[in-house]
C-alpha positions as CSV (number, residue, x, y, z in Angstrom):
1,X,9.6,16.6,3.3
2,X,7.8,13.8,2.1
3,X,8.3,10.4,3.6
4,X,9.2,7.2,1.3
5,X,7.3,4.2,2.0
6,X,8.2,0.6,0.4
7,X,5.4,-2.1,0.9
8,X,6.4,-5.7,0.3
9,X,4.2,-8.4,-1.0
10,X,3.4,-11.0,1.1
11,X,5.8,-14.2,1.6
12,X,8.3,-12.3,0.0
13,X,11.0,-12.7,2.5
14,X,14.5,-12.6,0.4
15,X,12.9,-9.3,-1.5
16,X,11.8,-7.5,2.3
17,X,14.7,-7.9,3.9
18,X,17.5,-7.4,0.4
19,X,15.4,-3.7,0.5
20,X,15.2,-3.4,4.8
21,X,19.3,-4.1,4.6
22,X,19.9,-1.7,1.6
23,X,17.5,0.9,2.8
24,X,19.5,1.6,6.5
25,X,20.1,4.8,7.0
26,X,17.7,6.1,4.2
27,X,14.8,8.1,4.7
28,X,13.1,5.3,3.2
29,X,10.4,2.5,5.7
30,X,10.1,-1.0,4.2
31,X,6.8,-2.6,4.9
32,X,4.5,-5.5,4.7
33,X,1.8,-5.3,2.7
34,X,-0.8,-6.4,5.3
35,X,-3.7,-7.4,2.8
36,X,-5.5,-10.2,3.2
37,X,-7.7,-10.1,0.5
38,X,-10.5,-7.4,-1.4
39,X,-12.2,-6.0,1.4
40,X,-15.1,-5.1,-0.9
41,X,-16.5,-8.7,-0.9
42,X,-18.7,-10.1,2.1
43,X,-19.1,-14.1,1.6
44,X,-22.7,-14.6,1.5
45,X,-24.7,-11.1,1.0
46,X,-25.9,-10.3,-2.0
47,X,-23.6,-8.3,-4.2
48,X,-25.6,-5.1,-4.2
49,X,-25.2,-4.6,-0.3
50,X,-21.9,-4.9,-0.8
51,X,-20.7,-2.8,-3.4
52,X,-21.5,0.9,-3.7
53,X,-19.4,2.1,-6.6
54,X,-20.5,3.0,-10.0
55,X,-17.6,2.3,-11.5
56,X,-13.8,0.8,-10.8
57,X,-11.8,3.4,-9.6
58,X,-8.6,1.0,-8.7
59,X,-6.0,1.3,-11.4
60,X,-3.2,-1.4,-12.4
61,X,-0.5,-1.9,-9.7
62,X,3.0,-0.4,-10.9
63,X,5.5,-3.2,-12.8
64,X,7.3,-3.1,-9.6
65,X,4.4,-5.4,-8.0
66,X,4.4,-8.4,-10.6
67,X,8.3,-8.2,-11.2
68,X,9.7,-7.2,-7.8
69,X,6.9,-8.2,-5.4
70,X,7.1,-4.3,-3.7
71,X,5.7,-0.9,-4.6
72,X,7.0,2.5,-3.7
73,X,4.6,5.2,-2.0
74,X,5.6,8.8,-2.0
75,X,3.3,10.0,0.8
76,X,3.1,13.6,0.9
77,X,3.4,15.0,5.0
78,X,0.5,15.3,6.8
79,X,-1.0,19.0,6.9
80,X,-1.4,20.8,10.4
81,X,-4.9,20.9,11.6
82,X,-6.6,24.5,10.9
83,X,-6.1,27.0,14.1
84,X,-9.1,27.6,16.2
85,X,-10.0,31.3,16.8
């Protein structure tokens, strides 16, 4: 079974807790979306030492970010490490 996970912007306390309250008893965790910032950028070296890409691979965040400050994340269950022989 996969596990629902619900990441809240930032400062957006009426939104985290409306969706921690409606959530109980779901198999549903509502979290903060702990980013400070893009962690690609280092203030003061030159931009080729910090990034390595070719190309951008991030996409557009879903409506829900701009209109309801959260995103949902279906994370699919962890796989069991291979069995030694």
């Amino acid at each position: 079974m996969s596990a629902l996970r619900i990441f809240v912007r930032r400062g957006a306390l009426r939104r985290f807790h409306r969706l921690k309250q409606d959530s109980e008893g779901l198999p549903v965790k509502v979290e903060w979306d702990r980013r400070e910032g893009d962690r690609r950028t280092d203030v003061g070296a030159p931009p080729e030492t910090t990034e390595q890409r070719q190309s951008e691979r991030r996409r557009e965040p879903p409506f829900t970010w701009e209109a309801g400050e959260f995103v949902v994340v279906n994370e699919k269950p962890a796989s069991d490490p291979p069995e030694e022989v």
